[in-house]
N, C-alpha and C positions, 0 to 999 in steps of 0.2 A: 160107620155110625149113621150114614143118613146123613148126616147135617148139610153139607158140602153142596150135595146133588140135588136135593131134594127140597132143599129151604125150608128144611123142619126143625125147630125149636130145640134146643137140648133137653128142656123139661118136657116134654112129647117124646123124642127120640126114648128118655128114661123110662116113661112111664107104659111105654111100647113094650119095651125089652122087661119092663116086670110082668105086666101083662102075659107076655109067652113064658119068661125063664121063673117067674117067682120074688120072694123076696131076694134071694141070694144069688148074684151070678157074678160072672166076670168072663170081660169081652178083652180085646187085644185093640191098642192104638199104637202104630207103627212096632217099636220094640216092646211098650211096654204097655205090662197086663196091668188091668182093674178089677179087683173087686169090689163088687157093686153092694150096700145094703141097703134098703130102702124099708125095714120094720123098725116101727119108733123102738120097741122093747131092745131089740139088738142093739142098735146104738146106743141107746143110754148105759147098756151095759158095758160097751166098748169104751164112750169115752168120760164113763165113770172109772176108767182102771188104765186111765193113762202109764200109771209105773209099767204094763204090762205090754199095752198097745202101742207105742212107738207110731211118731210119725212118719210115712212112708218118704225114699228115699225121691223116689219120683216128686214126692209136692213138695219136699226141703228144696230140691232144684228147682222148681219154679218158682216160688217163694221167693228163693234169692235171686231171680233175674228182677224181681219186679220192688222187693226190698229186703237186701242183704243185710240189716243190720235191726229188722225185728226182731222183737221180742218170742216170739214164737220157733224162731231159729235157735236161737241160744241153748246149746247143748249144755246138757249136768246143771239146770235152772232150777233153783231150789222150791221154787211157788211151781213148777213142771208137778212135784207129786200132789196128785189129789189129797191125799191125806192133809194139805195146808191151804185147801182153798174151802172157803165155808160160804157159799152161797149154793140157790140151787140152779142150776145151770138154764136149765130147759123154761125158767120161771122168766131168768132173766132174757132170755134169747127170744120169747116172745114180745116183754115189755120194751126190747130191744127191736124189733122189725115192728109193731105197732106203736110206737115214738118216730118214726123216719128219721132212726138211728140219733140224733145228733137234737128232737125236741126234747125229748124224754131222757135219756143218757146224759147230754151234753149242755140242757139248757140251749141250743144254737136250732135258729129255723131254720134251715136249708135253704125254703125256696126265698128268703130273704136276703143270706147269706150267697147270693149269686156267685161268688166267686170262687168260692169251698165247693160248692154246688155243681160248676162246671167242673172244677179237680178231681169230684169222687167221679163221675162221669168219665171222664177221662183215662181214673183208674182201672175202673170196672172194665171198660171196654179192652185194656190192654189184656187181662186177666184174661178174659173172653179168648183174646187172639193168642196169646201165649199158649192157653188151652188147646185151639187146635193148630198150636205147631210144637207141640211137647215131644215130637218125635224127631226132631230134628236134634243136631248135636247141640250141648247147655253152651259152649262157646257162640256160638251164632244166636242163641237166644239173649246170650249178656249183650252182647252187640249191638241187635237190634234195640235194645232197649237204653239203652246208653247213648245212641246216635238220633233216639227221640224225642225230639227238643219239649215237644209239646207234653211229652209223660213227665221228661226232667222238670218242665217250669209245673207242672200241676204237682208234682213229689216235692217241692217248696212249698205251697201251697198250703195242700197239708200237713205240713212240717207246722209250719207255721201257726196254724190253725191248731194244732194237735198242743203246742208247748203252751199253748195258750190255755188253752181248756184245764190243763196239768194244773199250770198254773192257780189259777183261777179257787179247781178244787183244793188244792193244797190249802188254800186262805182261806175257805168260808168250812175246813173239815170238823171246826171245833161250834160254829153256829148252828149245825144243826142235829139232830141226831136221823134223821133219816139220810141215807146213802143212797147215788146213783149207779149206775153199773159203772163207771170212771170214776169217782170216789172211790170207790169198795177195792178197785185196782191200785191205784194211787197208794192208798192206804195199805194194802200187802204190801205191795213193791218196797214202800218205806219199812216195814217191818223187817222184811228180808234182808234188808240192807244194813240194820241196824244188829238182825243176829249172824251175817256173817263178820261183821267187824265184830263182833266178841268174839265168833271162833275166829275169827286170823289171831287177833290178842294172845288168846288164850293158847292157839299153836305154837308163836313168836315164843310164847314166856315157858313153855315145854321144853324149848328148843335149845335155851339159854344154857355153855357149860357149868357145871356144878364144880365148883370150888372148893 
């Protein structure tokens, strides 16, 4: 990739390799291949048809090194089909990177919240390094990240910080009628939750012998 030898950017290294290959390519990192998109039109159309796109097997592993018990991992998730999310994505994703993340989403300042502040830091940066050692076996990746204290006390952190926010939105969801991008979640997730306890019910009383 460049990265390594060269001390060139990953956003450089990408914009290099469209530059010669196009919108569409795929390069190889140790065992495993990428394909690359970089046309807004393609991806909207990809991850508007989640039922069909699948998350690749590659990023569910590194995901789980860095957190095993996302929401994003969660296999057969019933808010997973697009058909049950009613926001528009691409709207949010920018109100969402011009808030810095956590003014506008989350009500929470960042650079006032020093603490949270140094954690997302933190995170990021692992992300980063996991990235370029994604070619290494997933056991040595669990490892490393597990033996690192400083990832372990910042993944409290935003544990922390994250139940808080839940929180938070859950109590003020009937005050107001506009939604943040963490409300609008909140607000699913409860939904979800409330129509698979009718279908277990409604399974359970299926299931009952007839007499």
């Amino acid at each position: 990739m460049g990265i390594l030898h060269k001390g060139t950017s990953l956003a450089n290294v990408y914009r290099s390799l469209k530059e010669k290959y196009g919108d569409v390519y795929r390069f190889w990192l140790g065992l495993n291949p990428f394909i690359v998109i970089s046309n807004a039109d393609y991806a909207q159309y990809i991850f508007s048809r989640r039922d069909v796109y699948d998350q690749s097997h590659f990023f569910k592993d590194w995901l789980d090194s860095l957190m095993p018990n996302g929401l994003i991992l969660t296999q057969e998730l019933r808010s997973d089909s697009v058909r049950k999310l009613h926001f528009d994505m691409y709207n949010q994703y920018q109100r969402l990177m011009q808030g810095i993340i956590g003014l506008i989403a989350f009500d929470y300042d960042l650079q006032r919240e020093e603490r949270l502040n140094k954690a997302l830091g933190v995170f990021l940066a692992m992300m980063n390094k996991l990235l370029l050692m994604s070619s290494l076996p997933k056991i040595f990746l669990h490892t490393y990240v597990k033996l690192n204290t400083e990832f372990q006390k910042a993944m409290k952190t935003i544990q922390i910080y994250t139940e808080a926010i839940v929180l938070k939105e859950q109590q003020i969801q009937g005050e107001s009628k506009g939604k943040s991008l963490i409300s609008s979640l909140v607000s699913s997730l409860q939904e979800n939750e409330v129509e698979e306890q009718k279908e277990n019910e409604t399974e359970q009383q299926g299931k009952q012998p007839v007499t």
